[in-house]
mmCIF file of the C-alpha atoms, coordinates in Angstrom:
data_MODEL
# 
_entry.id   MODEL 
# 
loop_
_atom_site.group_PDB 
_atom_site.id 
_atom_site.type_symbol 
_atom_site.label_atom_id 
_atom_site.label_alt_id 
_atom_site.label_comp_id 
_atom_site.label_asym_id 
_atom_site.label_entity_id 
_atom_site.label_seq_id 
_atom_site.pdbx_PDB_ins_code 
_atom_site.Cartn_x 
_atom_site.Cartn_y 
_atom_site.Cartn_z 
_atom_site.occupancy 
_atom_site.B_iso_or_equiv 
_atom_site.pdbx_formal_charge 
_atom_site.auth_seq_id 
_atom_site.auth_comp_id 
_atom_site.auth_asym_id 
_atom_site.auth_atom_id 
_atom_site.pdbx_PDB_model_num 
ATOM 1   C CA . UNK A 1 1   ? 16.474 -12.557 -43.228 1.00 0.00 ? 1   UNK A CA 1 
ATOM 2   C CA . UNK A 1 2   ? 13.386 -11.481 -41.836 1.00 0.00 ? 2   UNK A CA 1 
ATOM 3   C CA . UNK A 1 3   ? 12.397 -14.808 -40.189 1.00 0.00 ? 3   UNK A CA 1 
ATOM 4   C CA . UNK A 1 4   ? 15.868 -14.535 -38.334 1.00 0.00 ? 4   UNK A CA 1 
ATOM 5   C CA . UNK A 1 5   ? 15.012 -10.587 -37.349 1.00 0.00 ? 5   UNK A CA 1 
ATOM 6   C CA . UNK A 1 6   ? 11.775 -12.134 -35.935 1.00 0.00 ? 6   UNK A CA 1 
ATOM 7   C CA . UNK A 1 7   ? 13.202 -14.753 -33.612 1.00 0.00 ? 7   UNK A CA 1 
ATOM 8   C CA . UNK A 1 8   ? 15.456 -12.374 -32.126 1.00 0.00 ? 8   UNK A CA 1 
ATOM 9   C CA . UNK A 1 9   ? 12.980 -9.848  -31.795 1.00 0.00 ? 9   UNK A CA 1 
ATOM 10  C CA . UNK A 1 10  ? 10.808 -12.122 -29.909 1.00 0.00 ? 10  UNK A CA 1 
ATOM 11  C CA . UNK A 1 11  ? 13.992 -13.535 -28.030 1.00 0.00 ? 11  UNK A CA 1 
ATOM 12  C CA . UNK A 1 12  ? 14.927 -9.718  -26.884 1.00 0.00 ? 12  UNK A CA 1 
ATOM 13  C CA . UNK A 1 13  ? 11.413 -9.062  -26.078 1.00 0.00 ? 13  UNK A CA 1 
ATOM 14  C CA . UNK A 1 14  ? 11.711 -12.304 -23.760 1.00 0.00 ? 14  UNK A CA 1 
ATOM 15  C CA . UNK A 1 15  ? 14.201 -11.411 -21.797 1.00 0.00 ? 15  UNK A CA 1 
ATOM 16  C CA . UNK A 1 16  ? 13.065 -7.688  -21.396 1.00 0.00 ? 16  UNK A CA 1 
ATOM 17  C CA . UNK A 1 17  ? 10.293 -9.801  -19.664 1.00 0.00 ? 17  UNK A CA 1 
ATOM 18  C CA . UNK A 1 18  ? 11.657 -12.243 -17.543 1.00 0.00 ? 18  UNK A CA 1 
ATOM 19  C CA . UNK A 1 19  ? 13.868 -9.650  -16.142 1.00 0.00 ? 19  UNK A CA 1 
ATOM 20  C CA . UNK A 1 20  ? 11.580 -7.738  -13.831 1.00 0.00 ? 20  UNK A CA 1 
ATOM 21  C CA . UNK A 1 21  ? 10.212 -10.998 -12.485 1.00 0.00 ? 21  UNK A CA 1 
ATOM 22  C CA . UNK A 1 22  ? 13.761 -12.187 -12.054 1.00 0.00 ? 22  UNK A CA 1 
ATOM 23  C CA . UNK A 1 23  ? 14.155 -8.800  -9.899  1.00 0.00 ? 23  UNK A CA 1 
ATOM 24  C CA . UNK A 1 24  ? 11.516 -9.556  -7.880  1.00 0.00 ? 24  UNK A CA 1 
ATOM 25  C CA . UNK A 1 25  ? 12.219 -12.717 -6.939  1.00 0.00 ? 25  UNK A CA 1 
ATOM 26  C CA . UNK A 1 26  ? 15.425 -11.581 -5.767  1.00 0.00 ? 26  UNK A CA 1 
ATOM 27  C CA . UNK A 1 27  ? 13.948 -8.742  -4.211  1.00 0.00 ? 27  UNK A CA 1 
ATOM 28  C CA . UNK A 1 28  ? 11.775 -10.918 -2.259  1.00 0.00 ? 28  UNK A CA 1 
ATOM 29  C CA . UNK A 1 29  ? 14.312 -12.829 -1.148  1.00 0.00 ? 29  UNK A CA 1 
ATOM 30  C CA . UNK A 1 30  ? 16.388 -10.463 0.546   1.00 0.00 ? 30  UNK A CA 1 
ATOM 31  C CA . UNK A 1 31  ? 13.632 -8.914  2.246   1.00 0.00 ? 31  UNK A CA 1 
ATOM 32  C CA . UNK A 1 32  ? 13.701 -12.229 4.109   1.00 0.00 ? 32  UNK A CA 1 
ATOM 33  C CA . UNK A 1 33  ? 17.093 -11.844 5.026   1.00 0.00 ? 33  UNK A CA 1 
ATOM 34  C CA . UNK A 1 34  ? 16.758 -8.301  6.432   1.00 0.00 ? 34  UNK A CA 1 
ATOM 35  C CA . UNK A 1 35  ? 13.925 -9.700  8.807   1.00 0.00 ? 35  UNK A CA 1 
ATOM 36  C CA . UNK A 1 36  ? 15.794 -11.998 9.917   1.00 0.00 ? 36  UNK A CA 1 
ATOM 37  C CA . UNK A 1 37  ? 19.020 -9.729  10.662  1.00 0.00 ? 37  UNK A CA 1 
ATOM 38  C CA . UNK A 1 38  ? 16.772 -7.286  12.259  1.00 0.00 ? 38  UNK A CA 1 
ATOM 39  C CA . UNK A 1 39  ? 15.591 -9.877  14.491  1.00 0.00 ? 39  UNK A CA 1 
ATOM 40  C CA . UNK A 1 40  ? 19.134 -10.194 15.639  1.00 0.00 ? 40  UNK A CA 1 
ATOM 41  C CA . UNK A 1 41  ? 19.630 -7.075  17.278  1.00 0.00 ? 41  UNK A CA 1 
ATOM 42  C CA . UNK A 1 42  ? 21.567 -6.947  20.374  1.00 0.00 ? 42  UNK A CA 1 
ATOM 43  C CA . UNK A 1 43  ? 20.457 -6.624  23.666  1.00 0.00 ? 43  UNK A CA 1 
ATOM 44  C CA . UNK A 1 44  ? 20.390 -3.169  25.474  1.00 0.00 ? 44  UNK A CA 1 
ATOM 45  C CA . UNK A 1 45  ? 20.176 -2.404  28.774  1.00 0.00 ? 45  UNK A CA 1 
ATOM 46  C CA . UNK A 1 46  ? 18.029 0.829   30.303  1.00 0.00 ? 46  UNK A CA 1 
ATOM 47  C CA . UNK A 1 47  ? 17.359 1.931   34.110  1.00 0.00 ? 47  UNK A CA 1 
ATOM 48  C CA . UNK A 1 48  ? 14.889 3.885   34.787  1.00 0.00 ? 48  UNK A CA 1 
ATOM 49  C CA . UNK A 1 49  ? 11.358 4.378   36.964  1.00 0.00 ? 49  UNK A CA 1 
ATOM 50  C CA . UNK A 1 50  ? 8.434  2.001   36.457  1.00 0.00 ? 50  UNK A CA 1 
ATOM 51  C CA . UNK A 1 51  ? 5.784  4.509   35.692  1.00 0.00 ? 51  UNK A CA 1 
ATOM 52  C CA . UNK A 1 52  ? 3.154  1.369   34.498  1.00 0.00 ? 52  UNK A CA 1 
ATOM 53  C CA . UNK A 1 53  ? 2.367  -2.375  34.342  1.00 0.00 ? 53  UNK A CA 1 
ATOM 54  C CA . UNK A 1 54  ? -0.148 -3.878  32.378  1.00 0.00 ? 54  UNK A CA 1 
ATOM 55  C CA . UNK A 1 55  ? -0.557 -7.529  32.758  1.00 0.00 ? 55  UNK A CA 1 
ATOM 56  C CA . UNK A 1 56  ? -3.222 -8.083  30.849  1.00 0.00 ? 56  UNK A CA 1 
ATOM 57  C CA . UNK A 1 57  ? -0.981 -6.646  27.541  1.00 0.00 ? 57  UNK A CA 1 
ATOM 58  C CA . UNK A 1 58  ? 1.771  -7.989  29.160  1.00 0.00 ? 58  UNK A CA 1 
ATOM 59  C CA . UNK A 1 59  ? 3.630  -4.483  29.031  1.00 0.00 ? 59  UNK A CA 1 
ATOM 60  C CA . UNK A 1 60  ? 5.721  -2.279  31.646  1.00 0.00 ? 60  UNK A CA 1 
ATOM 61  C CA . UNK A 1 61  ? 6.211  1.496   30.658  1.00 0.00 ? 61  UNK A CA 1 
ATOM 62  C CA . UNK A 1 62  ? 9.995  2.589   32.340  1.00 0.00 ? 62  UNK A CA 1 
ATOM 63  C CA . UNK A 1 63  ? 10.931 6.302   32.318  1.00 0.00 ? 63  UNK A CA 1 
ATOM 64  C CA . UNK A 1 64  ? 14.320 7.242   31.778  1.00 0.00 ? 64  UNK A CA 1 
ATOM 65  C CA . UNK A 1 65  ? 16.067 9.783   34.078  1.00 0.00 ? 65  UNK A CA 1 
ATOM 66  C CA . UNK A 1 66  ? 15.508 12.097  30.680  1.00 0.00 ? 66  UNK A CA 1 
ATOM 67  C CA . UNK A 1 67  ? 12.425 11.480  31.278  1.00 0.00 ? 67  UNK A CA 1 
ATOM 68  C CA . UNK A 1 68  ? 11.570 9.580   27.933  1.00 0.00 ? 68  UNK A CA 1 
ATOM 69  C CA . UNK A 1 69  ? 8.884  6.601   28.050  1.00 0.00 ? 69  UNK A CA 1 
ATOM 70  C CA . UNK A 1 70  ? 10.017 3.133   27.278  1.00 0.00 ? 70  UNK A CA 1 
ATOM 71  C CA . UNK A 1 71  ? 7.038  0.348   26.786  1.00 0.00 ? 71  UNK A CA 1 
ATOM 72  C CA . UNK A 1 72  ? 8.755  -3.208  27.791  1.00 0.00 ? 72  UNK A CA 1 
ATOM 73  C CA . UNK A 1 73  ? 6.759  -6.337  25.873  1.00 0.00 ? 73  UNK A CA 1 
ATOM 74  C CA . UNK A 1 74  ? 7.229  -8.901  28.729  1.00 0.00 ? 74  UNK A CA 1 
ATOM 75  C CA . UNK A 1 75  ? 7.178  -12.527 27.606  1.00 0.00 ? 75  UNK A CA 1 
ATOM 76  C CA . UNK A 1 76  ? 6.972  -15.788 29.816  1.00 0.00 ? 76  UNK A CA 1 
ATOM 77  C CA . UNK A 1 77  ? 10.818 -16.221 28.932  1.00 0.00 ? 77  UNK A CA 1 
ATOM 78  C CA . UNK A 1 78  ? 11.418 -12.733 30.803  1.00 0.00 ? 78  UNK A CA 1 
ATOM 79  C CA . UNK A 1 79  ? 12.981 -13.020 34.580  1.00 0.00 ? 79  UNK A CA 1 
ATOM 80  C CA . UNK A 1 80  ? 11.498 -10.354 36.683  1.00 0.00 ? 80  UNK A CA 1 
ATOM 81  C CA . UNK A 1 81  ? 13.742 -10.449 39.974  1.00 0.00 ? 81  UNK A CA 1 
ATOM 82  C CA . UNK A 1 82  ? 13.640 -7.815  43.194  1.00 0.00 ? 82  UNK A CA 1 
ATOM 83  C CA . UNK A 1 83  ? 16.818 -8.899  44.835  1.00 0.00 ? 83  UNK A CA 1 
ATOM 84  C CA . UNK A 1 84  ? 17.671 -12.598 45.057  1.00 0.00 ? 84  UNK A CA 1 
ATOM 85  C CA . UNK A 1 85  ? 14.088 -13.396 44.346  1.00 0.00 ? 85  UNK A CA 1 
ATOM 86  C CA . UNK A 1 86  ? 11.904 -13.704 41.325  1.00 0.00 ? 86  UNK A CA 1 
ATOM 87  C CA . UNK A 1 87  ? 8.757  -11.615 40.961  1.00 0.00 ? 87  UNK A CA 1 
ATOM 88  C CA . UNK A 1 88  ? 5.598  -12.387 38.581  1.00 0.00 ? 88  UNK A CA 1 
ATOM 89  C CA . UNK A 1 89  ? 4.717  -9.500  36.412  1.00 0.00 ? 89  UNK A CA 1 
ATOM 90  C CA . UNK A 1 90  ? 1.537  -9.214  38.573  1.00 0.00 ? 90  UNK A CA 1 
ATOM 91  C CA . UNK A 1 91  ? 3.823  -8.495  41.856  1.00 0.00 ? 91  UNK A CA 1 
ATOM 92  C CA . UNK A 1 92  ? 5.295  -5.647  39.759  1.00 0.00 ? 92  UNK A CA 1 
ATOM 93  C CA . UNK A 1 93  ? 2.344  -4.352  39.195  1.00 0.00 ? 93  UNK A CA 1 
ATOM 94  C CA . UNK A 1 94  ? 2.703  -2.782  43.271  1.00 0.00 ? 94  UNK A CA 1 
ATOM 95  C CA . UNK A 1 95  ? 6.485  -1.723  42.611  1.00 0.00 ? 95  UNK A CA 1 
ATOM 96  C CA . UNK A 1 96  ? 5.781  1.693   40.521  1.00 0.00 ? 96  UNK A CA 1 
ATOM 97  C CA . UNK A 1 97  ? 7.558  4.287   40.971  1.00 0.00 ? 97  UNK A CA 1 
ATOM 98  C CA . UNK A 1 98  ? 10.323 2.159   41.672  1.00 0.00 ? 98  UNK A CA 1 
ATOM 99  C CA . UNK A 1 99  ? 13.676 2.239   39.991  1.00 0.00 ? 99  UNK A CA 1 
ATOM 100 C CA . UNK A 1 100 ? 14.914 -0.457  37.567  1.00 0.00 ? 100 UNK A CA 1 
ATOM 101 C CA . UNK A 1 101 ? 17.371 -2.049  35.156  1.00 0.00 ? 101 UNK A CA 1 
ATOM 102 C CA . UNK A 1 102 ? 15.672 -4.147  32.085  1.00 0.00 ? 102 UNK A CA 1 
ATOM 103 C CA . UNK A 1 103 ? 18.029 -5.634  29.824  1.00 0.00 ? 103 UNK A CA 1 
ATOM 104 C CA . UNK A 1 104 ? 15.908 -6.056  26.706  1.00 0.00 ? 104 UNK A CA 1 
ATOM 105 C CA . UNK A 1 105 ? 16.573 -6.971  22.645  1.00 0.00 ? 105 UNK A CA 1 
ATOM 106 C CA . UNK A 1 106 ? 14.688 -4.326  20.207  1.00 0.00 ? 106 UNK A CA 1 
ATOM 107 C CA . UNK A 1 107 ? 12.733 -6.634  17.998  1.00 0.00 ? 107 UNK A CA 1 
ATOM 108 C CA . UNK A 1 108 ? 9.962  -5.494  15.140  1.00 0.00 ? 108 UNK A CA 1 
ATOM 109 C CA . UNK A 1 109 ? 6.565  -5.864  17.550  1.00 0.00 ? 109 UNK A CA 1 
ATOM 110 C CA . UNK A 1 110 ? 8.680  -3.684  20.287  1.00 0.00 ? 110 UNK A CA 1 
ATOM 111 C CA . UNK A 1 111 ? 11.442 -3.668  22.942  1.00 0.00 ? 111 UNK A CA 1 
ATOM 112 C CA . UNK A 1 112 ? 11.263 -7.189  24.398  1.00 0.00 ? 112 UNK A CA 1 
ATOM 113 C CA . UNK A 1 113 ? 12.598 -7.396  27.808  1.00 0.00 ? 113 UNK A CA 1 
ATOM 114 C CA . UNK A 1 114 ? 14.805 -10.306 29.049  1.00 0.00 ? 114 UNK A CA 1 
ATOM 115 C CA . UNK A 1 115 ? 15.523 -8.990  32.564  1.00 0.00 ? 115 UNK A CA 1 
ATOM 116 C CA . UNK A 1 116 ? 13.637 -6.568  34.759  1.00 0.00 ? 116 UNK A CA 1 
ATOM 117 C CA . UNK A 1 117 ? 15.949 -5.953  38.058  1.00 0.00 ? 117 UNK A CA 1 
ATOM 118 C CA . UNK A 1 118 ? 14.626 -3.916  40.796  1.00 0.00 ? 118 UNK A CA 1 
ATOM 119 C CA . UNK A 1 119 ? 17.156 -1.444  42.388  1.00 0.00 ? 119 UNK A CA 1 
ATOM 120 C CA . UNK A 1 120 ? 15.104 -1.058  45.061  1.00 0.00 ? 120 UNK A CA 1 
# 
């Protein structure tokens, strides 16, 4: 009788065991999902006045009409355009102060802009 309280002692002890590494595991696991539905965020669109460009971090700061701050990561996939014709980020760099509408996806390292269209 003892023998068999024994095994299931050391069975029940077992399984108290495996189950926080079991919760982990799943834990872990859905943490990769979230990343990747964050990632997925739609796009947005924001006008405002280009109060910076930096094109050495590859950044343009846009001021809303609130008057709130937006940095813009600009990647090599982002199409900078002042009417019919595309700009480089270093032409930009001479259009502050003027107004614009960046259509841009929220993503974890910052507000990654698609499209930068100047209004002016």
């Amino acid at each position: 009788m003892r023998s068999r309280f024994g095994i299931l002692a050391a069975a029940v002890c077992s399984l108290l065991l495996a189950m926080p590494m079991a919760a982990a595991t799943a834990s872990s696991a859905n943490k990769g999902n979230k990343i990747a539905m964050r990632s997925a965020w739609p796009a947005e669109t924001l006008s405002g006045t280009i109060t910076m460009v930096d094109p050495g971090l590859q950044t343009v700061v846009v001021q809303t009409s609130g008057g709130v701050p937006f940095d813009m990561v600009v990647t090599k996939n982002t199409r900078i355009e002042s009417g019919s014709r595309t700009v480089s980020l270093q032409d930009l760099e001479q259009d502050t102060n003027q107004k614009v509408s960046v259509r841009f996806v929220p993503e974890r390292r910052g507000d990654v802009a698609r499209t930068i269209q100047l209004n002016g």
